[in-house]
C-alpha positions as CSV (number, residue, x, y, z in Angstrom):
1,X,45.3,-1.8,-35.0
2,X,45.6,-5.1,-33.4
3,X,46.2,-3.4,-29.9
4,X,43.4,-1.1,-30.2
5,X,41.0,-3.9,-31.0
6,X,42.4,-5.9,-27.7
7,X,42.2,-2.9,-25.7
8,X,38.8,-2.5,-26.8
9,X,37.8,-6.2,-26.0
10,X,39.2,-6.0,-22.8
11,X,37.7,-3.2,-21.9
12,X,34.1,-3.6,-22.8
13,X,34.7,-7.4,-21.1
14,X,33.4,-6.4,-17.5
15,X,30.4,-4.0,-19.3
16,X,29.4,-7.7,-21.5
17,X,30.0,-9.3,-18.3
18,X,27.4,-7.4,-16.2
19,X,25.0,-7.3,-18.8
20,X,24.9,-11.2,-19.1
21,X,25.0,-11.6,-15.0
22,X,22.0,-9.4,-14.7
23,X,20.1,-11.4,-17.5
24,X,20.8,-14.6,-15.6
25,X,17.6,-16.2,-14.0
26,X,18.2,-17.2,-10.0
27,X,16.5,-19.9,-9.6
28,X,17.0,-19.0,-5.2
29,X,15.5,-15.2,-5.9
30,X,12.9,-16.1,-8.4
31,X,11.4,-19.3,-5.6
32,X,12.0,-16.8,-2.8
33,X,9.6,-14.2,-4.8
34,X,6.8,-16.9,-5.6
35,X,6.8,-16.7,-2.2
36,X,6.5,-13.3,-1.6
37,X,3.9,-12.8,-4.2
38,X,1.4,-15.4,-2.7
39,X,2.0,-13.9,0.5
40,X,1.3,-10.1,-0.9
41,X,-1.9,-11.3,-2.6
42,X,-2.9,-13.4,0.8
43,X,-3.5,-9.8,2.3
44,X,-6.0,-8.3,0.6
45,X,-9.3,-11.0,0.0
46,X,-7.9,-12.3,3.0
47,X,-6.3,-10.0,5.7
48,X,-7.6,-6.9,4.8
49,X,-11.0,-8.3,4.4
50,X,-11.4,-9.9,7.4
51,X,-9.7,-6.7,9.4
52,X,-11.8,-4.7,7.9
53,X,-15.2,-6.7,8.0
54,X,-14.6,-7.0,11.9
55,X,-15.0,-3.2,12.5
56,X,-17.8,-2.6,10.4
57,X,-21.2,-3.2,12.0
58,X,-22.5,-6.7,11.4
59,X,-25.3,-5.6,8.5
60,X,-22.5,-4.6,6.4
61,X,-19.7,-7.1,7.0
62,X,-20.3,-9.2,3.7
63,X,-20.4,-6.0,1.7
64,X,-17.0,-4.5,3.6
65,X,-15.1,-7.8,2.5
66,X,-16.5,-7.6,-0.8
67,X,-15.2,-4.7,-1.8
68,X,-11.5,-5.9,-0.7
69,X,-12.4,-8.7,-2.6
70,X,-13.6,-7.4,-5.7
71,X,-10.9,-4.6,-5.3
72,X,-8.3,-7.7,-5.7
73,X,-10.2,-9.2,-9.0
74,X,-10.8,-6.2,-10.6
75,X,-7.2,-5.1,-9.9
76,X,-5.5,-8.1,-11.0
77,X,-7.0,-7.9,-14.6
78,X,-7.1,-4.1,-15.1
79,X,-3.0,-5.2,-14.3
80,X,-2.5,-7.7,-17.1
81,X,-4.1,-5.4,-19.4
82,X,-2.6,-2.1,-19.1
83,X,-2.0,-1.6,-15.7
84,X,1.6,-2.9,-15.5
85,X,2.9,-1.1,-18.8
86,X,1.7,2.2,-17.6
87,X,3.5,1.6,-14.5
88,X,6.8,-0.6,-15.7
89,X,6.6,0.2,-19.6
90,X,9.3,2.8,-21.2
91,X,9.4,5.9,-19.5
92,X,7.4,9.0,-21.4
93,X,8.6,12.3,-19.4
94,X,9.2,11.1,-15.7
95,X,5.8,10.5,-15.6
96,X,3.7,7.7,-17.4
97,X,5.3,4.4,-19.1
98,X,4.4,3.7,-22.2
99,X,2.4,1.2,-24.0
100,X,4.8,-1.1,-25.2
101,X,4.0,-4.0,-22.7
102,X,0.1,-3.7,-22.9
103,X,-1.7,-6.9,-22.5
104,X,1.7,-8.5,-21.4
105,X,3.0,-7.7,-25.1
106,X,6.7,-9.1,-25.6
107,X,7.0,-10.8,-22.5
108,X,7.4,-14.4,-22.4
109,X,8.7,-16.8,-20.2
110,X,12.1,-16.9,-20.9
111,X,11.5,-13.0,-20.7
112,X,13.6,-12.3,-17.2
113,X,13.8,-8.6,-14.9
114,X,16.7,-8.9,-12.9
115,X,17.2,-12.3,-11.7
116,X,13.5,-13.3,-12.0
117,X,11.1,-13.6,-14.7
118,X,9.4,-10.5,-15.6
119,X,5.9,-12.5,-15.1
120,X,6.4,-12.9,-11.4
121,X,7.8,-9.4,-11.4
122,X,4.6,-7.7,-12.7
123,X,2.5,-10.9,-10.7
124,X,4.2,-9.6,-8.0
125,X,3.6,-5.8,-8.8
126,X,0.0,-6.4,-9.5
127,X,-0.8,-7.2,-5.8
128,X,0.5,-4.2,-4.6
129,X,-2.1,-2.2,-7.0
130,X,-4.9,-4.7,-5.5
131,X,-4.2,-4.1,-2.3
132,X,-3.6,-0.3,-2.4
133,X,-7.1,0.4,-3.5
134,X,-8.3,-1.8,-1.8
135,X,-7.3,0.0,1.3
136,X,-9.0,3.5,0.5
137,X,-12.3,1.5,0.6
138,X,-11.6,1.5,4.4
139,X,-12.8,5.1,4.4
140,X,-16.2,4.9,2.2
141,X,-17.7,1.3,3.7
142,X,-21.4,0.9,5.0
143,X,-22.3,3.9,2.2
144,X,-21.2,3.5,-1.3
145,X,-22.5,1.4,-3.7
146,X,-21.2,-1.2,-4.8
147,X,-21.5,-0.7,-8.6
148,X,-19.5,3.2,-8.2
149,X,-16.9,0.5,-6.5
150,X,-16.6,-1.6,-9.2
151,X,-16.0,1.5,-11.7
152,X,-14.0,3.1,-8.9
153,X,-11.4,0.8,-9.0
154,X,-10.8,0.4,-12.5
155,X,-10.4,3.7,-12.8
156,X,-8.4,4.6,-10.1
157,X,-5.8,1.7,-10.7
158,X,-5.7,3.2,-14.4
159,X,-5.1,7.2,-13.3
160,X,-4.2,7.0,-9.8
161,X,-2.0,4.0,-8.7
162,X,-0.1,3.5,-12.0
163,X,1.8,6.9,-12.6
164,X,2.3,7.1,-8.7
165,X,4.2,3.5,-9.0
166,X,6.1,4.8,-12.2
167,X,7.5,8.1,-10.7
168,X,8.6,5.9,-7.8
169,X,9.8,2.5,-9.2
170,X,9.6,2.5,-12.8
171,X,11.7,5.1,-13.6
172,X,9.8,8.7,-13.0
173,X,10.7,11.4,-11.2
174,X,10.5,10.6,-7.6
175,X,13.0,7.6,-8.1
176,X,15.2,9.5,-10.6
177,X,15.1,12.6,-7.7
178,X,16.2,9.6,-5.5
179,X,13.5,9.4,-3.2
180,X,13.3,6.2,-1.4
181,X,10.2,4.4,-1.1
182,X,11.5,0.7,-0.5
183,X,8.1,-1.0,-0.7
184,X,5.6,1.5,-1.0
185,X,4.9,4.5,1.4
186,X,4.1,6.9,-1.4
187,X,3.0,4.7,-3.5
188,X,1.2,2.6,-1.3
189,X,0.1,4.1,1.6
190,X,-0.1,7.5,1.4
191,X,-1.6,7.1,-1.7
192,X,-4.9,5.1,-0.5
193,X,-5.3,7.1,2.9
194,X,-5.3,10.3,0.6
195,X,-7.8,9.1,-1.6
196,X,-9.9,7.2,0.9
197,X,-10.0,10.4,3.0
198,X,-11.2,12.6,-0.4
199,X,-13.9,9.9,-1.1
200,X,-14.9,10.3,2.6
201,X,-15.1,13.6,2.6
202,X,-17.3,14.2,-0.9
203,X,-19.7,10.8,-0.2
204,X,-20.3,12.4,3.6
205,X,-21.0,11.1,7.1
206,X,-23.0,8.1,7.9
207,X,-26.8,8.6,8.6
208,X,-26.1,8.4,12.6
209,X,-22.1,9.2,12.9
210,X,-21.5,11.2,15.8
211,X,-25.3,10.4,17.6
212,X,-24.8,6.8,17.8
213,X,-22.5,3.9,18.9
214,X,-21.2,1.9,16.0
215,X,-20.1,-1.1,17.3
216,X,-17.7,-3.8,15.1
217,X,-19.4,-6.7,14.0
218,X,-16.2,-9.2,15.1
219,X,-13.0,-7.9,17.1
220,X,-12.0,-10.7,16.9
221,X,-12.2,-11.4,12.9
222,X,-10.3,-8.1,12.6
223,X,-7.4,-9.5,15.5
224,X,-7.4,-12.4,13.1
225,X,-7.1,-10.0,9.7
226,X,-4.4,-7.9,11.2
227,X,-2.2,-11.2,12.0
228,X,-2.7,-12.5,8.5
229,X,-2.0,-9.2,7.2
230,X,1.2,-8.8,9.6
231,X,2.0,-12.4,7.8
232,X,1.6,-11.2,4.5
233,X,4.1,-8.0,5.3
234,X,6.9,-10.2,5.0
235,X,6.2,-10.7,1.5
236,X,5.2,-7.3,0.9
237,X,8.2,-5.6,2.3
238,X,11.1,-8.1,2.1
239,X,10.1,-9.1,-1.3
240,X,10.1,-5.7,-2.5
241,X,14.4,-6.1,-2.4
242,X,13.5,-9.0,-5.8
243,X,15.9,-11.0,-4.7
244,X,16.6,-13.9,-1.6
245,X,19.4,-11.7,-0.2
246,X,20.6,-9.9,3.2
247,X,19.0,-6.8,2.4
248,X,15.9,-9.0,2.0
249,X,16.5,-10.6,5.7
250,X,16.8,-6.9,7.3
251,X,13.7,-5.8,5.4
252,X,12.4,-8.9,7.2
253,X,13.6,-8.5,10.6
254,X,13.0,-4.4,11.0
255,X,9.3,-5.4,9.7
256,X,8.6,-7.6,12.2
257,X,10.2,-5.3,15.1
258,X,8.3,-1.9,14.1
259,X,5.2,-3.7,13.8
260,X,5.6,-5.4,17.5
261,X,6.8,-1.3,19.0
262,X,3.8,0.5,17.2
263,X,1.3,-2.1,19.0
264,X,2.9,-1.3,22.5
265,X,3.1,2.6,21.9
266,X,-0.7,2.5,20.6
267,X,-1.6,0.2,24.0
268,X,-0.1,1.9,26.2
269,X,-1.2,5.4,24.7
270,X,-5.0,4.4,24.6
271,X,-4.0,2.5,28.4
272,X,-3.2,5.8,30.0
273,X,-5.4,8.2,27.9
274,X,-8.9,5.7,27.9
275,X,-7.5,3.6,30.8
276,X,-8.2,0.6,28.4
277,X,-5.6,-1.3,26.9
278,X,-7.8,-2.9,23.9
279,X,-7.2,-5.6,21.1
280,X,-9.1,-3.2,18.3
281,X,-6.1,-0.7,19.9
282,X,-3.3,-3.9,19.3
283,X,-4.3,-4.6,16.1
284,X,-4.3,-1.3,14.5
285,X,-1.0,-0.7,16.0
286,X,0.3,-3.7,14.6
287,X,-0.9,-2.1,11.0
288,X,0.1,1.5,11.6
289,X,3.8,0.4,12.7
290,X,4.1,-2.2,9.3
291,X,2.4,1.1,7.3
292,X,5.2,3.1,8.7
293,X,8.1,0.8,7.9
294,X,7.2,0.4,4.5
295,X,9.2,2.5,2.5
296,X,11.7,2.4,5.3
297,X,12.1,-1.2,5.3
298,X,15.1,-1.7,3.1
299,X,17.2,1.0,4.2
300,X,17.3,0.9,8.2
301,X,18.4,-0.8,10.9
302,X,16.8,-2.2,14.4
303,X,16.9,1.1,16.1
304,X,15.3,3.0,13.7
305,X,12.7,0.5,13.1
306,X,12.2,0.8,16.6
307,X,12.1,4.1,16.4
308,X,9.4,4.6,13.4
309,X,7.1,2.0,15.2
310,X,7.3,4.0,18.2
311,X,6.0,7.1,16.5
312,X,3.3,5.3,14.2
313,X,1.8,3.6,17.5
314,X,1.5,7.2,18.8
315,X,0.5,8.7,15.6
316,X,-1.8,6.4,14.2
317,X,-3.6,6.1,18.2
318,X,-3.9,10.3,17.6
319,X,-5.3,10.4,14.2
320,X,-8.2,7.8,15.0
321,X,-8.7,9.5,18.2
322,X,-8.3,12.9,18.2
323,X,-7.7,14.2,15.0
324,X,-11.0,12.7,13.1
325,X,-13.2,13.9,16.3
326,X,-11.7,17.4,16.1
327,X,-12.0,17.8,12.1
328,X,-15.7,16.0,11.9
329,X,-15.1,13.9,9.2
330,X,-16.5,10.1,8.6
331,X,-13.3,8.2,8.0
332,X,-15.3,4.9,8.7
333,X,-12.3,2.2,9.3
334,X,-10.0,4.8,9.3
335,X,-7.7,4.3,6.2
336,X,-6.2,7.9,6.1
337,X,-5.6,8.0,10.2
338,X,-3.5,5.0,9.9
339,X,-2.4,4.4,6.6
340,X,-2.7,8.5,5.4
341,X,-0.7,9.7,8.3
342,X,1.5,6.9,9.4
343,X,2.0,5.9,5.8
344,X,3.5,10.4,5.9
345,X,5.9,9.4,8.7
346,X,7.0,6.7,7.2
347,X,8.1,8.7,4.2
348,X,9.8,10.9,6.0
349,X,11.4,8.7,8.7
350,X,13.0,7.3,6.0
351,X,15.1,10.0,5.1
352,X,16.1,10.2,9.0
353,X,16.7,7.0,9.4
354,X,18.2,5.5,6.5
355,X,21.4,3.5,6.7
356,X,24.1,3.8,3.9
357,X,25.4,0.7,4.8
358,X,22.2,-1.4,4.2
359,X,20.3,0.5,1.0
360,X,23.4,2.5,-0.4
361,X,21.9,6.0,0.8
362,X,22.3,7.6,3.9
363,X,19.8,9.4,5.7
364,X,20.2,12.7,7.8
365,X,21.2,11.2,10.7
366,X,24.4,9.7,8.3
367,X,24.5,13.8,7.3
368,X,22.5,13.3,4.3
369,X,19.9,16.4,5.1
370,X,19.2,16.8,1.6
371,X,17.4,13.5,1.8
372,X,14.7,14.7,4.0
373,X,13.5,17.6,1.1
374,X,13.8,14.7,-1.6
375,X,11.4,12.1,0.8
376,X,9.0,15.7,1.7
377,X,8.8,16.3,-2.1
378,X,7.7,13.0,-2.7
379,X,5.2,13.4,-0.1
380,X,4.0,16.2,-0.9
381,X,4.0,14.9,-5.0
382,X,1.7,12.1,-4.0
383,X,-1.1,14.0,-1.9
384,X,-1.7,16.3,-4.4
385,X,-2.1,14.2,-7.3
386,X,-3.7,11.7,-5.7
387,X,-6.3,14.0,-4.0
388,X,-7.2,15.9,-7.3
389,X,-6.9,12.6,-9.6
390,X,-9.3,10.7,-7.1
391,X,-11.6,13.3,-7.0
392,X,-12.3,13.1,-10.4
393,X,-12.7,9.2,-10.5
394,X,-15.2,9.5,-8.0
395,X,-17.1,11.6,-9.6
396,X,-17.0,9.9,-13.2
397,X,-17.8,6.6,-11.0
398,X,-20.3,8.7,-9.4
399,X,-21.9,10.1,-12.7
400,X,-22.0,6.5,-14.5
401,X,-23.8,5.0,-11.9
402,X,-26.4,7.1,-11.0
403,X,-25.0,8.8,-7.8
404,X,-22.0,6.9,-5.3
405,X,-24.4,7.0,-2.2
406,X,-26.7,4.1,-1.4
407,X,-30.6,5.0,-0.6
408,X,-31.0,6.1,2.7
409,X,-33.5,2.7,3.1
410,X,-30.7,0.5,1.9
411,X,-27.8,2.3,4.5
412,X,-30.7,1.6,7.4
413,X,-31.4,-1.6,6.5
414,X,-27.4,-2.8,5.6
415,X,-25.9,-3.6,2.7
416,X,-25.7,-7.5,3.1
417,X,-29.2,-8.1,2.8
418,X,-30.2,-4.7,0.5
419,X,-27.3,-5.5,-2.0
420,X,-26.3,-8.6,-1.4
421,X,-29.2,-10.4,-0.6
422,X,-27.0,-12.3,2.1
423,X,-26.0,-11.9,5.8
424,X,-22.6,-12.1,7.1
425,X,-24.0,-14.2,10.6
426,X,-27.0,-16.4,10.5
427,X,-27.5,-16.8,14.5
């Protein structure tokens, strides 16, 4: 009896072991992801704002940032509230988590995920909702109202964002099908370009689109955004490892190099194509290449970073140019041509490229080619959802507030001065 009991202790020893090592606070990964998290959060009322304000015309600017801005507020609470628990809480059929966790219920400060406390965990979370909606308002500026925004975004954060995160991280479908979506392709990008270009399509073109010039308000406030927004990556796609480790470091470097390739493919494409080599062109390379190594970023190396910010330059260039001319629709700032499409490519470049010896899981190139159908599933997963899901928010958001679509007066005279009662430049 005695044996049996020692063989027993001894052999549940390494099982008690791992259990109390991944309960143990890191004091390295949990200042490392304080950092992450204020970088994440500096993207969206600042970098995304201000990208996004410079390419709207200058009667709309204040109104463009606010919606990034409210978008983050409105996020951040809806989070705390019930948010994170649909997204993190205990898993109910692949699909939603439950409601255990609602209003932060049961998690204190001592209260640890990983290595780090499950507060900056779900702080950290929370900023990737924010910013994700946020985004689709790229598609829908200059013409909604402001008041279907606010509604919008609580709703969508609730239906939309939340069950997309849990099939992917919190223990759904997607990631139990082992698609790989390091820091947020699906559930980021794909997600917001799918819904901005649904909202787009049912709120309709701007009174003038296609007749007249619209010129950006500030190339150079949207040069500025995409820098702060290229600074804010880091967090956004290194931080997404949890932890201050080398996987961490490559998700930094590759980051950094896709974003540089994607601005010199979309330069020199719009170069030899408009014979114009612009800084509106740099900058949204620059985001089409970080959009594209997002759910790559933690499982690649240099070349294919390289590789995927190639493409993404190219691709992002081409659905801007060419493929929202030839289909007629009023994507204003473009959030499904860069984020929609390259956010796609990224999906799938990640089951191409992916390295075994850097995220555990190789990629068909490795001759993993079952990988590609798992990363085209979840692809596929997230368009339809989020097309049919957004849909209806809009038109609940629509129906509570009287119709999404300004007055035709208000969209002629801008929406800084007929909503806002403000104006973006007093010259």
């Amino acid at each position: 009896m005695k044996k049996i009991l020692g063989a027993l202790l001894v052999a549940l020893t390494p099982l008690s072991a791992m259990a109390e090592e991944t309960q143990t606070l890191s004091s390295g990964d949990t200042a490392w992801m304080l950092v992450a998290t204020a970088l994440v959060m500096l993207m969206t009322p600042a970098g995304l704002a201000l990208f996004y304000g410079g390419m709207s015309r200058s009667k709309n600017i204040l109104n463009t940032i606010g919606m990034s801005f409210l978008a983050y507020c409105i996020a951040s609470v809806v989070w705390v509230l019930w948010g994170y628990t649909l997204a993190f809480g205990p898993d109910i059929g692949g699909f939603i988590g439950g409601l255990d966790k609602i209003f932060m219920k049961g998690i204190g400060v001592e209260t640890l995920s990983g290595s780090i406390p499950e507060l900056l965990f779900a702080a950290f979370q929370g900023t990737f909702a924010a910013i994700t909606v946020a985004l689709a308002s790229g598609s829908v500026i200059e013409r909604l109202k402001f008041s279907t925004w606010f509604i919008f975004t609580i709703l969508w954060v609730t239906v939309v964002y939340a069950p997309v995160a849990h099939w992917v991280w919190g223990g759904g479908f997607l990631g139990n099908d082992g698609a790989l979506d390091f820091a947020g392709g699906t559930v980021v990008h794909i997600n917001a370009g799918i819904a901005g270009l649904v909202m787009a399509l049912l709120l309709g073109k701007r009174k003038g689109y296609g007749k007249a010039a619209f010129f950006p308000s500030s190339v150079v406030l949207t040069v500025l955004g995409a820098a702060l927004l290229w600074f804010g990556w880091f967090g956004f796609n290194a931080g997404s490892e949890l932890a201050a480790d080398g996987v961490a470091a490559s998700a930094f470097l590759v980051t950094n190099v896709a974003a540089s390739m994607a601005a010199i493919s979309w330069i020199l494409t719009e170069w030899i194509v408009l014979k114009k080599p612009t800084l509106l062109g740099a900058a949204s390379g620059v985001v089409a290449g970080l959009v594209a190594i997002t759910p790559a970023a933690g499982f690649v190396d240099v070349t294919g970073a390289l590789i995927i910010g190639l493409v993404a330059g190219i691709l992002g260039w081409f659905g801007v140019f060419v493929l929202k001319k030839s289909l007629g629709y009023d994507d204003s700032l473009d959030a499904f041509g860069v984020h929609g499409l390259c956010g796609i490519w990224g999906a799938i470049a990640t089951g191409i490229f992916a390295v075994k010896a850097i995220g555990g899981t190789p990629g068909v190139l490795e001759g993993n080619l079952p990988q590609l159908w798992i990363q085209l599933k979840a692809v596929i997963a997230t368009i339809v959802y989020s097309g049919i899901m957004t849909a209806v928010v809009y038109f609940v958001s629509s129906i509570l507030t009287g119709g999404a679509r300004v007055s035709e007066e208000e969209e002629i005279e801008g929406l800084d001065s007929a909503i806002h009662g403000e104006k973006g430049f007093n010259l």
